[in-house]
C-alpha positions in Angstrom: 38.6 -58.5 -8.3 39.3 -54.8 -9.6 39.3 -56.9 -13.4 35.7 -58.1 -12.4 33.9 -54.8 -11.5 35.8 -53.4 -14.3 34.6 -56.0 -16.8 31.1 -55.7 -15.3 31.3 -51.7 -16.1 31.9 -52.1 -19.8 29.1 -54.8 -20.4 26.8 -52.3 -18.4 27.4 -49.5 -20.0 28.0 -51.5 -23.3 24.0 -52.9 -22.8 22.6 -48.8 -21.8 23.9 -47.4 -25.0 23.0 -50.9 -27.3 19.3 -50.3 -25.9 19.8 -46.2 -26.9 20.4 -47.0 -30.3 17.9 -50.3 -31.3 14.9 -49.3 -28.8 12.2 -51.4 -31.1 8.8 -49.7 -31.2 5.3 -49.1 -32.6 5.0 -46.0 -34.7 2.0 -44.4 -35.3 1.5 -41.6 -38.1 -1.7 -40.8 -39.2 -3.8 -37.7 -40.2 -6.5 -35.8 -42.6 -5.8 -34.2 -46.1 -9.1 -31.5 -46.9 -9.3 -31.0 -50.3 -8.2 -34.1 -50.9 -7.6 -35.2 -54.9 -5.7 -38.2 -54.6 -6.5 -41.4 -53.0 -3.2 -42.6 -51.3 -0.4 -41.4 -49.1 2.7 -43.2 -49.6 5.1 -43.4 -46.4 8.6 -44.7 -46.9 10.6 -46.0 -43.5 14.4 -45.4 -43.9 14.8 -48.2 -41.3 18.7 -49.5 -41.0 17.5 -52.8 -42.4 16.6 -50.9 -45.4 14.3 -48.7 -47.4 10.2 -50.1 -46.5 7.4 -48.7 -48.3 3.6 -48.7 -46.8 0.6 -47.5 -48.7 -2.8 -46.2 -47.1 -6.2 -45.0 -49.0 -7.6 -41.9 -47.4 -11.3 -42.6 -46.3 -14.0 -40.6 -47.7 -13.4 -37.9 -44.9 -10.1 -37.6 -45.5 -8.3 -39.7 -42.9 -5.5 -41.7 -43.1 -3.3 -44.3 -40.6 -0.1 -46.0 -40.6 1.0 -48.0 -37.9 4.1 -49.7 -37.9 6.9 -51.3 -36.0 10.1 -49.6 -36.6 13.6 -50.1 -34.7 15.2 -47.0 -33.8 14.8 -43.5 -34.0 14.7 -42.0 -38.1 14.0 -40.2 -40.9 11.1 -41.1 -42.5 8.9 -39.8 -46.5 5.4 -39.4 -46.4 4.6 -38.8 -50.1 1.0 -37.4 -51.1 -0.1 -35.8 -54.6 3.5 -35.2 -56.2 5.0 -33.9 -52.8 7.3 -35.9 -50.7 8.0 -34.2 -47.6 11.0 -35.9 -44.3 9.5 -37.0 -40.7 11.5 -38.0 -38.1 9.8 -40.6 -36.1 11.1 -42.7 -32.9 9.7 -46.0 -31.6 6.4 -45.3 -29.4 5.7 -41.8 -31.5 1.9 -41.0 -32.2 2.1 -38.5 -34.7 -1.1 -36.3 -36.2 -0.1 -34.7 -39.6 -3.3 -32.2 -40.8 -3.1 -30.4 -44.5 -4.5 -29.3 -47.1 -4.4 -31.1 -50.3 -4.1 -28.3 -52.8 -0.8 -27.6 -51.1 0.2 -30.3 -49.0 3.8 -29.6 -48.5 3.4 -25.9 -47.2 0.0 -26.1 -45.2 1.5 -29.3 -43.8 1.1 -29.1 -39.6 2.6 -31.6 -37.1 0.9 -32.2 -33.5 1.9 -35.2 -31.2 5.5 -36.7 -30.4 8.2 -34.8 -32.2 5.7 -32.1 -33.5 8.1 -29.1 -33.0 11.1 -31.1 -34.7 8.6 -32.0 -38.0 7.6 -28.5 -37.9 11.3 -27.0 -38.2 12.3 -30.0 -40.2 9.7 -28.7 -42.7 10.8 -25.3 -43.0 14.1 -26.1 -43.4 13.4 -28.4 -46.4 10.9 -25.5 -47.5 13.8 -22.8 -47.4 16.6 -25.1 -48.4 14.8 -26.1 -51.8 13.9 -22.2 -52.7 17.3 -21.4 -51.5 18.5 -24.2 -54.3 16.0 -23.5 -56.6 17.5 -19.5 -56.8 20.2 -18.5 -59.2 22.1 -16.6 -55.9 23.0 -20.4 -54.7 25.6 -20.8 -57.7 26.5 -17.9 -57.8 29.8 -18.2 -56.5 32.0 -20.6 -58.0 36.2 -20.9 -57.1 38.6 -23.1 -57.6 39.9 -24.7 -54.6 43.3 -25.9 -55.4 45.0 -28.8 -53.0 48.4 -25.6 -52.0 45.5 -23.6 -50.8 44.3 -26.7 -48.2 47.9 -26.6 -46.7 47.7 -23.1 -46.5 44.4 -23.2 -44.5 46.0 -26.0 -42.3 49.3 -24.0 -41.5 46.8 -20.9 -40.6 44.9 -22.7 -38.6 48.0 -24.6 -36.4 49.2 -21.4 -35.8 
């Protein structure tokens, strides 16, 4: 009997975490680009199944809409005039993006589902690329030789 309940515990549990991790859902991302020049945003899912690439034309206002059905929770490139910036998306997200053609990737602003996340995501991209871009990120160069790894690992069991 204690086999059963046992047995019954794992395929719970088992089932909990399967629907955490494939929790299929309808995505929606859409927005407005003032200034606009160009006539397309590009948005490529990084779905597990593989890379998918969607294509929308603005409207003459400026407004654009994908809507898709995605199956988990992930990263995500919406691609407009030369600049391709990440959004995280999970199933059942309505996402607003609002920005400013001339400068897409810096005016860009997130409201909706996941807003706050987009918003630091951004940054982070934003100061990751100067950060790359800047002569101070190779700056420091050594040679890591495989004696000093087992001198770091005797340190650190100590």
């Amino acid at each position: 009997f204690k086999i059963i309940i046992f047995a019954f515990a794992v395929l719970v549990s088992c089932q909990k975490q399967e629907d955490y991790i494939f929790n299929e859902g309808p995505v929606t991302i859409s927005g407005q680009i003032a200034n606009a020049s160009g006539e397309t945003v590009h948005l490529t899912i990084l779905e597990l199944t593989g890379d998918v690439d969607h294509v929308t034309k603005l409207d003459s206002t400026g407004h654009f809409q994908f809507k898709v059905n995605v199956l988990s929770a992930h990263d995500n490139f919406l691609s407009y005039g030369g600049d391709l910036v990440t959004l995280f998306s999970e199933p059942n997200d309505s996402i607003f993006i609002t920005a400013d053609g001339s400068n897409f990737e810096k005016t860009l602003t997130y409201t909706g589902d996941n807003a706050s996340f987009n918003q630091s995501l951004k940054l982070f991209f934003i100061e990751f690329l100067e950060l790359l871009r800047s002569e101070e990120f190779f700056v420091k160069k050594e040679i890591w030789l495989p004696m000093n790894s087992k001198v770091l690992l005797l340190v650190f069991l100590n």
